[in-house]
C-alpha positions as a Python dict, from the first residue, in 0.01 Angstrom:
ca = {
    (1, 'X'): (0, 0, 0),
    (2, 'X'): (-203, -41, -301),
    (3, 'X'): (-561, -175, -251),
    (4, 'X'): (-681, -517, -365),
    (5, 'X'): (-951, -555, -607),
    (6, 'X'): (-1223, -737, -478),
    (7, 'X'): (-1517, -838, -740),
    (8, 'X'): (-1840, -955, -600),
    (9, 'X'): (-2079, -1068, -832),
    (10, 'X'): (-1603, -1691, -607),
    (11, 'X'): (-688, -3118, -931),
    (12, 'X'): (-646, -3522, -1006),
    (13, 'X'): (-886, -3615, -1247),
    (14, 'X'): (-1209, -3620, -1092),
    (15, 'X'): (-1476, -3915, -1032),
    (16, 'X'): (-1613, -3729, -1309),
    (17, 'X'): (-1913, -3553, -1449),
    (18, 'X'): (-2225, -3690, -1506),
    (19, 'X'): (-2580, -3558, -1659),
    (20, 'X'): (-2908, -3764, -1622),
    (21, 'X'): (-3269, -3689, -1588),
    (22, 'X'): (-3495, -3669, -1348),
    (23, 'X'): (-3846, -3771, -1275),
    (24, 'X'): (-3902, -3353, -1328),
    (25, 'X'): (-3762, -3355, -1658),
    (26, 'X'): (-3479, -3135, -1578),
    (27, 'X'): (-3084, -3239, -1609),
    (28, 'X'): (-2950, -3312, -1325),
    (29, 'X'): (-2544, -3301, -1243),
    (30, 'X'): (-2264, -3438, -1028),
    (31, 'X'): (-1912, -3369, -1022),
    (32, 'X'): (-1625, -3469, -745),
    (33, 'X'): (-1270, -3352, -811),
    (34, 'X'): (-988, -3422, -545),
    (35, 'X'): (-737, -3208, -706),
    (36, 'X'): (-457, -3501, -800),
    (37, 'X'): (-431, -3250, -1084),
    (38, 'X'): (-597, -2967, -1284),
    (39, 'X'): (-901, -3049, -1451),
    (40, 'X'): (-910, -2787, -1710),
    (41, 'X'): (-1184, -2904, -1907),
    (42, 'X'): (-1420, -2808, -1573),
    (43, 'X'): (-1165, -2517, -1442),
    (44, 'X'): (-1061, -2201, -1554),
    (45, 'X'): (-756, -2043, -1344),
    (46, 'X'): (-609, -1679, -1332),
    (47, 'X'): (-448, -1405, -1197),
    (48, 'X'): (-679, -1087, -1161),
    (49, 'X'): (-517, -750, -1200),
    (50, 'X'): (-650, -404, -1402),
    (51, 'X'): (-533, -539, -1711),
    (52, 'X'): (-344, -891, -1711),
    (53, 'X'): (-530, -1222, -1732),
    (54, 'X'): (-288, -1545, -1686),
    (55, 'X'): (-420, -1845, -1690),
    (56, 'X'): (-340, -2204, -1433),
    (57, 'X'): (-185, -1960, -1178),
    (58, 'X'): (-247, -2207, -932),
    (59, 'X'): (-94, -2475, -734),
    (60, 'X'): (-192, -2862, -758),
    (61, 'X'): (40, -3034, -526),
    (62, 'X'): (-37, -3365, -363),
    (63, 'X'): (-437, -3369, -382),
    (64, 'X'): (-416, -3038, -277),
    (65, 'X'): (-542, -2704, -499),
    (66, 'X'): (-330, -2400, -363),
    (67, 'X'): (-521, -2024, -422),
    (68, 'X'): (-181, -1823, -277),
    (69, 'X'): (-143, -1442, -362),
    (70, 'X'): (238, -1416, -448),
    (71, 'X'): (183, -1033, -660),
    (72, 'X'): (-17, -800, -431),
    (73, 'X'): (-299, -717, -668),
    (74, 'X'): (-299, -994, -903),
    (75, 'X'): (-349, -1265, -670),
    (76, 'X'): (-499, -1609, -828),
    (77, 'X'): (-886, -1675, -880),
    (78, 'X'): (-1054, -1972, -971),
    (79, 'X'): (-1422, -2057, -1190),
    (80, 'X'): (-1612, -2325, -1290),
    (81, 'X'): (-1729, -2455, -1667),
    (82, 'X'): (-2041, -2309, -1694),
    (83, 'X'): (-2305, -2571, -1450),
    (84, 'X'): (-2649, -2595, -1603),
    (85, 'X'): (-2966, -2561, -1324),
    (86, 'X'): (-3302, -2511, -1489),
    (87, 'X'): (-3602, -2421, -1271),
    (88, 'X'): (-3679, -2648, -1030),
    (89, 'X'): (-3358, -2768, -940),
    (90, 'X'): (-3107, -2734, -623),
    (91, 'X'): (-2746, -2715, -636),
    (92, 'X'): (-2522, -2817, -337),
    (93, 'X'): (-2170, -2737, -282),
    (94, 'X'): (-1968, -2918, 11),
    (95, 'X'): (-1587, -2897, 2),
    (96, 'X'): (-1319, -2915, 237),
    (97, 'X'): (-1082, -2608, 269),
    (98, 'X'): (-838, -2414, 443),
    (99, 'X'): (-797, -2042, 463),
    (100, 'X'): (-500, -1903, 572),
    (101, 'X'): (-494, -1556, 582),
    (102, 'X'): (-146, -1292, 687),
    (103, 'X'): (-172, -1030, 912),
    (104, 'X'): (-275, -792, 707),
    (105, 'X'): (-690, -741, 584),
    (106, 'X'): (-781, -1087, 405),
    (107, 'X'): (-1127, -1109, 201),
    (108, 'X'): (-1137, -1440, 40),
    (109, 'X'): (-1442, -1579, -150),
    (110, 'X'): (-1661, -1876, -250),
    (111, 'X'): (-1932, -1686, -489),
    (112, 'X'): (-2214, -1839, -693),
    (113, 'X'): (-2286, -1629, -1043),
    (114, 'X'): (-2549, -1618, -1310),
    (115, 'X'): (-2365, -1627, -1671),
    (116, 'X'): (-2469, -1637, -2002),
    (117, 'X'): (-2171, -1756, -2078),
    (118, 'X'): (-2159, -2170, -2261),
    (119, 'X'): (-1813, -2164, -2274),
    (120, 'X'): (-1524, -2221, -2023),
    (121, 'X'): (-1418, -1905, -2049),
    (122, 'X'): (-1560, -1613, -1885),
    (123, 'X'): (-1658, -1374, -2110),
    (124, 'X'): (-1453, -1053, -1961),
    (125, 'X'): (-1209, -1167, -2113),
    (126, 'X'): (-1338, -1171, -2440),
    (127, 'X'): (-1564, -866, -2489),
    (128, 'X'): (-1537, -517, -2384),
    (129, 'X'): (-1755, -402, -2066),
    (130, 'X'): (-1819, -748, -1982),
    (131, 'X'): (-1871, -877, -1618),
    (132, 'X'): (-1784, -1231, -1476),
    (133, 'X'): (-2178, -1283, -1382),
    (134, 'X'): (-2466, -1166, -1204),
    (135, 'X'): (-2435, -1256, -783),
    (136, 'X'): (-2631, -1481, -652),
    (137, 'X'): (-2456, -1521, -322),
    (138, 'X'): (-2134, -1434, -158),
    (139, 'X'): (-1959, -1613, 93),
    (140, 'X'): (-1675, -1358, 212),
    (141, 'X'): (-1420, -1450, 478),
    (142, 'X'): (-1258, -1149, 638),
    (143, 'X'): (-1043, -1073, 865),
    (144, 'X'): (-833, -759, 985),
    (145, 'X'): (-1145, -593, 755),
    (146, 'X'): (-1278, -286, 966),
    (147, 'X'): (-1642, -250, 950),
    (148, 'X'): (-1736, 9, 692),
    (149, 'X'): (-2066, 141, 526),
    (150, 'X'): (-2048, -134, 227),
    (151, 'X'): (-2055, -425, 402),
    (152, 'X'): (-2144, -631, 785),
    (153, 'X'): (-1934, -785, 977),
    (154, 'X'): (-1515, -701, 1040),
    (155, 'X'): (-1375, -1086, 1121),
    (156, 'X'): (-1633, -1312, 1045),
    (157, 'X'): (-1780, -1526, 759),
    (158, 'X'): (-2031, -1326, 613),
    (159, 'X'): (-2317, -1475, 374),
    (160, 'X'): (-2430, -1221, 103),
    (161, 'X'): (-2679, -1305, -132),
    (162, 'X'): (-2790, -1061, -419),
    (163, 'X'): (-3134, -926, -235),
    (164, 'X'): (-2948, -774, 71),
    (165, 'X'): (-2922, -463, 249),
    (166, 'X'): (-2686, -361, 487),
    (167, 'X'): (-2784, -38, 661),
    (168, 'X'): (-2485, 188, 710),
    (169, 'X'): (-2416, 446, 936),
    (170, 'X'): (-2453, 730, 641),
    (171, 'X'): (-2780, 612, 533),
    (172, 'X'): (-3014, 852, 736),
    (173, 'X'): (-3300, 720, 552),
    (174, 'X'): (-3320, 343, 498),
    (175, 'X'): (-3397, 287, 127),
    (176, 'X'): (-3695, 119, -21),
    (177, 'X'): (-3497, -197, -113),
    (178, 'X'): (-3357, -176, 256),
    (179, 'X'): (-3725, -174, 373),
    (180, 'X'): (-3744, -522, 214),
    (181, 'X'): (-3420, -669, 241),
    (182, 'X'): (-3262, -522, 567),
    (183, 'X'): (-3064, -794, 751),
    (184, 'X'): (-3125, -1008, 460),
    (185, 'X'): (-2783, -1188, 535),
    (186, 'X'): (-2554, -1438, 752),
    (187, 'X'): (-2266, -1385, 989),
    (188, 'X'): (-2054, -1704, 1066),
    (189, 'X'): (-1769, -1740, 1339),
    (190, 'X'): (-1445, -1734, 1138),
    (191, 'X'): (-1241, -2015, 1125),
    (192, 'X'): (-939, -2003, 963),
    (193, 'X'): (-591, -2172, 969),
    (194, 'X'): (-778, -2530, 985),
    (195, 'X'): (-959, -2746, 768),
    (196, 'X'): (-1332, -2702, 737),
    (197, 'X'): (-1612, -2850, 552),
    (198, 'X'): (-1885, -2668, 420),
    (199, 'X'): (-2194, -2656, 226),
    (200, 'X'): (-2392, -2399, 1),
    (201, 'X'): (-2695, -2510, -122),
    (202, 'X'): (-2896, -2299, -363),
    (203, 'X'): (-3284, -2364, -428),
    (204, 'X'): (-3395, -2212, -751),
    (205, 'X'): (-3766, -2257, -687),
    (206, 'X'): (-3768, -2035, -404),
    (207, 'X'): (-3444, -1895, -413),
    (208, 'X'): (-3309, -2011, -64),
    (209, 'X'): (-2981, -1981, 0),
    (210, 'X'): (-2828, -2202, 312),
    (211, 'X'): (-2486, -2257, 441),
    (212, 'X'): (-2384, -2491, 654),
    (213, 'X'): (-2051, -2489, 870),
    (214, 'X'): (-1999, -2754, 1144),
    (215, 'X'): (-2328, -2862, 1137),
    (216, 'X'): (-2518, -2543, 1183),
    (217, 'X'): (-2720, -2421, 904),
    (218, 'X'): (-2772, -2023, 797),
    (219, 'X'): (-3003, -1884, 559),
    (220, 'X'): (-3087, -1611, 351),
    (221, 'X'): (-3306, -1530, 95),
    (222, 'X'): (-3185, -1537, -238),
    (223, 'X'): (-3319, -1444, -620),
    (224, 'X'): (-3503, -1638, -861),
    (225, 'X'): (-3194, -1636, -1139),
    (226, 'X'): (-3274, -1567, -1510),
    (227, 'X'): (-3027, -1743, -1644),
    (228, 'X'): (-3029, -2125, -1682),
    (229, 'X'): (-2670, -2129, -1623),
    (230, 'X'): (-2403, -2077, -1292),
    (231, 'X'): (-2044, -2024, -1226),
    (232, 'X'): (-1827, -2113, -893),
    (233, 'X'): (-1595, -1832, -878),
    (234, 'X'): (-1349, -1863, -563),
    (235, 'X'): (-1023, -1608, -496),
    (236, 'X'): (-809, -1497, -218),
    (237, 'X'): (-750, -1223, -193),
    (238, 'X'): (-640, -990, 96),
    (239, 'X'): (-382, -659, 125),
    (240, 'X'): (-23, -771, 51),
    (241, 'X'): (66, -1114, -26),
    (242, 'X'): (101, -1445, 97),
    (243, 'X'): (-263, -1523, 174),
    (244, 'X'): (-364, -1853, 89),
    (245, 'X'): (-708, -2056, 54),
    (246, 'X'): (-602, -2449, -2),
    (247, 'X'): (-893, -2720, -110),
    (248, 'X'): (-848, -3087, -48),
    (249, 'X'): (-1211, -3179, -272),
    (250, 'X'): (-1517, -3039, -398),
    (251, 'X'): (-1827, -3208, -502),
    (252, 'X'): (-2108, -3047, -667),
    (253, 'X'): (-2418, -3148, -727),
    (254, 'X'): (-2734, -3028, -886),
    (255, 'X'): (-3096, -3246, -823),
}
């Protein structure tokens, strides 16, 4: 069985995007898409694999955006238009979804990342050594994952940001870093094979990171980004095939 490549670093014309500005002087964003089809002026779709890049290899079918892994190892992923959030600012992310993972190890993704990039497309694909983005945070849902050294948690939600340290059962000595950050992260009940809404919110003054799942709120703490720029970046992907993350709407908004 080959093994999936997992990156860390993640539609019917929406209500569409708007930019004002606030009292702060910073730009300030909103965008709603219920997936009646693609919106590939704010999308980007593709298959991930060593060295294949397709793009719109994804489902719209009904209000409903389909992430299903039909090619073990070059299962679909999906990122955002590049989302502008200057110092200052907060950026929330509800959406209902469903995760349906196979029997097999499943390690789907909602990720937040830094970019340089301006355009829609990442820029991995157009220059050599090139990365999608920087992490800010990653919200992994596993299942039929054992627990290893890299990461927490074995069937759980986990919540990941950037500063975080997971102490592993080789590391004798806990690093520096670990000093500061141990623990520096979330673990959710799972809940898959139902619709769910959830929230990410993202506080670039203080870099908070909190999700929010049924109500309850987790956080961890995040880093001040660099960039003035983010990226969604959502896949699911898993061992085999036939995983599948579905999402009925999104809304995004940064104040």
């Amino acid at each position: 069985m080959k093994k999936i490549i997992v990156v860390l670093i993640f539609i019917g014309f929406a209500f569409g995007v708007y930019y004002f500005q606030n009292d702060a002087g910073y730009e300030t964003f909103s965008y709603r898409d219920d997936f009646n089809s693609f919106n590939d002026d704010f999308w980007y779709a593709a298959t991930w694999d060593s060295d294949l890049f397709d793009i719109k290899q994804v489902d719209v079918n009904r209000g409903i955006i389909n992430l299903t892994i039909e090619e073990e190892d070059a299962g679909p992923y999906l990122v955002s238009k590049p989302i502008l959030l200057e110092p200052g600012a907060t950026l929330r992310i509800k959406r209902r979804v469903q995760l349906k993972p196979t029997g097999q190890a499943f390690a789907g993704a909602l990720a937040l990342l830094e970019t340089e990039d301006k355009g829609i497309i990442p820029s991995v694909l157009n220059k050599d050594g090139s990365r999608m983005g920087n992490g800010v945070v990653l919200v992994e849902y596993v299942t039929q994952v054992p627990e290893g050294a890299l990461r927490p948690g074995s069937n759980t939600f986990r919540v990941i940001p950037r500063t975080w340290h997971f102490q592993n059962a080789f590391e004798i000595k806990p690093s520096v870093f670990g000093k500061w950050f141990s623990n520096n992260y979330a673990l959710v009940s799972p809940k898959y094979n139902q619709w769910i809404e959830e929230e990410l919110i993202y506080e670039t003054k203080t870099g908070l990171i909190t999700y929010v799942l049924d109500g309850v709120s987790y956080q961890v703490k995040g880093p001040i980004i660099k960039s003035d720029r983010v990226r969604l970046y959502m896949h699911g992907y898993g061992f085999g095939t036939g995983h599948q993350i579905q999402m009925d709407w999104i809304d995004i908004r940064v104040d």
